[in-house]
N, C-alpha and C positions, 0 to 999 in steps of 0.2 A: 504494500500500500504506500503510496507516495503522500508524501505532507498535503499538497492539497487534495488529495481525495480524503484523507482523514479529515479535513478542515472541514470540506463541504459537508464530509457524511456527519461529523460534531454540530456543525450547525442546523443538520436536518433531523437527529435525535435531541437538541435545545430545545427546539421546535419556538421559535420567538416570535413568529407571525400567530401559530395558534394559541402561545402564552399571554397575547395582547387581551384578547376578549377576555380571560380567564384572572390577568392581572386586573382589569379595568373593575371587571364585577367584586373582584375582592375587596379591591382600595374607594368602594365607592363614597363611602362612609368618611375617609382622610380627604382633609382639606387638600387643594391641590399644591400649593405650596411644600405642605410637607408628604404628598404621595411623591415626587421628586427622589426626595430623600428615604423614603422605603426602599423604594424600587432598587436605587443605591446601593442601601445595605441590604438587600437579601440575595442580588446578582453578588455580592464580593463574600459573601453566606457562602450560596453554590458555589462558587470558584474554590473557597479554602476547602469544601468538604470535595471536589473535584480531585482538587492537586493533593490531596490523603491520598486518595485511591492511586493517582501517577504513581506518586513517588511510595508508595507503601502498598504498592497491590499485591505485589508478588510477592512479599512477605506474607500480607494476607493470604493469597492461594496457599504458600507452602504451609502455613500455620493451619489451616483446615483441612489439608492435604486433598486438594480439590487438583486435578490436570487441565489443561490446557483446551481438550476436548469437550472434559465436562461445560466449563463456563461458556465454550463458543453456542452452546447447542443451549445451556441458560440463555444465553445471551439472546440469541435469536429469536427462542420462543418469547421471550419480555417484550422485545420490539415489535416481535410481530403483534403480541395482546394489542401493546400502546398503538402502533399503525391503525389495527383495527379501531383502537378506539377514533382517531383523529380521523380516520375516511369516515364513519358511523355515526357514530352517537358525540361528539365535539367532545366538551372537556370533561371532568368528573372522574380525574385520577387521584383526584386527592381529596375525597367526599364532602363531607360539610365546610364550609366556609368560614372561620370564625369573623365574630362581631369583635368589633374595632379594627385595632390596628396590628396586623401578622406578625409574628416573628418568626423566624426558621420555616414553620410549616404555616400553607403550604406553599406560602410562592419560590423559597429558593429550595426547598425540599419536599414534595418531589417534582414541583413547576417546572423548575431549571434542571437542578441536579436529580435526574430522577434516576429510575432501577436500569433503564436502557443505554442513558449516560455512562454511571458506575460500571455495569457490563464492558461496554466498549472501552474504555481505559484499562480497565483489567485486562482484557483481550491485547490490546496493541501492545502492553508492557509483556505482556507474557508472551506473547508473541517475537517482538524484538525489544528485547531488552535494553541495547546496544543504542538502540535510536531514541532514548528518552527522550534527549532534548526534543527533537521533532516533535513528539507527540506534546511536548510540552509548549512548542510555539504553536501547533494547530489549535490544541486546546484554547490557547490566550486568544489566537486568532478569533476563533468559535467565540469565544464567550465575549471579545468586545463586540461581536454583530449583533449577538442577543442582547448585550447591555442597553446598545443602541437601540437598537428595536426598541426595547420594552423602554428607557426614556422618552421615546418619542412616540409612546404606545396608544396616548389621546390624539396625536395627529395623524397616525398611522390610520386609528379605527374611523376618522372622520374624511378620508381620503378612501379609503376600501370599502366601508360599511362592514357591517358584522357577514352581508352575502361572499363580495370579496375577501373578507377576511380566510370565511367558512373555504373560500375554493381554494385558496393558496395551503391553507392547512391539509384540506385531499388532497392536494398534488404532494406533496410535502407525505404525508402516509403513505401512498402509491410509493412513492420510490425507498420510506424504510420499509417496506412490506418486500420489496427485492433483497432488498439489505438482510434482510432476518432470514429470509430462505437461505441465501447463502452463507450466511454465517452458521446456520443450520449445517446445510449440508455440508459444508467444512469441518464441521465437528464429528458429524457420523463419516464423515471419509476419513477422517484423521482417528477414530475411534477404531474402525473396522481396519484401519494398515498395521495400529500399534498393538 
């Protein structure tokens, strides 16, 4: 996998076009002034619990003594759930909404940094170990598009509408819905050689 295909594929398991509705509905209740400053902190939320997984993933696998196979074929079935969700039924991966004002959950956990995220970083380290850094620039890449996005998430939803929003989000499911098959079947290919 090449840095920018990991980028693109980061930013389309972010998913920050369909986090917009999803942010908007939560923060409706925070003055706009300080939804600003949410948004803020719960994108730089997701990124620290993000860069744990980089930089600690593979410790993680070996301390659960989890292969490489297992997690791609986790991996794939998660995304493909989430894909389903985002071509189908829009948002509702993180259930009830709390009143006020969010912390942690759910907008940077699991809005941003969600199970498909976490996957795919586990994957790429454990996969090449070697190319941290890379994954470590794609990732920053990825997450300052989604920052952006989701700062500009009330201009965004007033230029698209919640229709356009909804279509960019299916397109955006269609193509992790490839992503998960194959990440699938790389785990049962990789399962069935070892």
């Amino acid at each position: 996998m090449t840095l920018l295909s990991a980028t693109i594929l980061l930013v389309i398991i972010l998913d920050p076009v369909g986090n917009v509705p999803f942010f908007l509905a939560t923060l409706k209740d925070v003055s706009a002034k300080r939804r600003l400053w949410v948004i803020a902190r719960e994108v730089v939320i997701a990124l620290a619990a993000l860069l744990v997984f980089l930089f600690f993933g593979k410790a993680i696998l070996e301390a659960m003594q989890l292969r490489q196979e297992s997690l791609s074929m986790a991996g794939g079935i998660i995304m493909f759930l989430i894909a389903l969700k985002m071509i189908f039924a829009g948002r509702g991966l993180s259930g009830e909404i709390p009143e006020g004002e969010p912390l942690v959950v759910p907008l940077a956990i699991p809005g941003v940094a969600g199970p498909s995220a976490f996957a795919m970083i586990l994957l790429l380290v454990n996969r090449e170990p070697d190319r941290i850094w890379e994954w470590f620039t794609a990732l920053i890449i990825a997450w300052a598009i989604t920052s952006v996005v989701l700062m500009f998430s009330t201009v965004l939803f007033r230029l698209l509408g919640e229709r356009g929003l909804m279509a960019v989000e299916r397109l955006m499911g269609m193509l992790l819905i490839v992503v998960a098959v194959q990440m699938f079947m790389d785990g049962v290919s990789g399962f069935l050689a070892g």
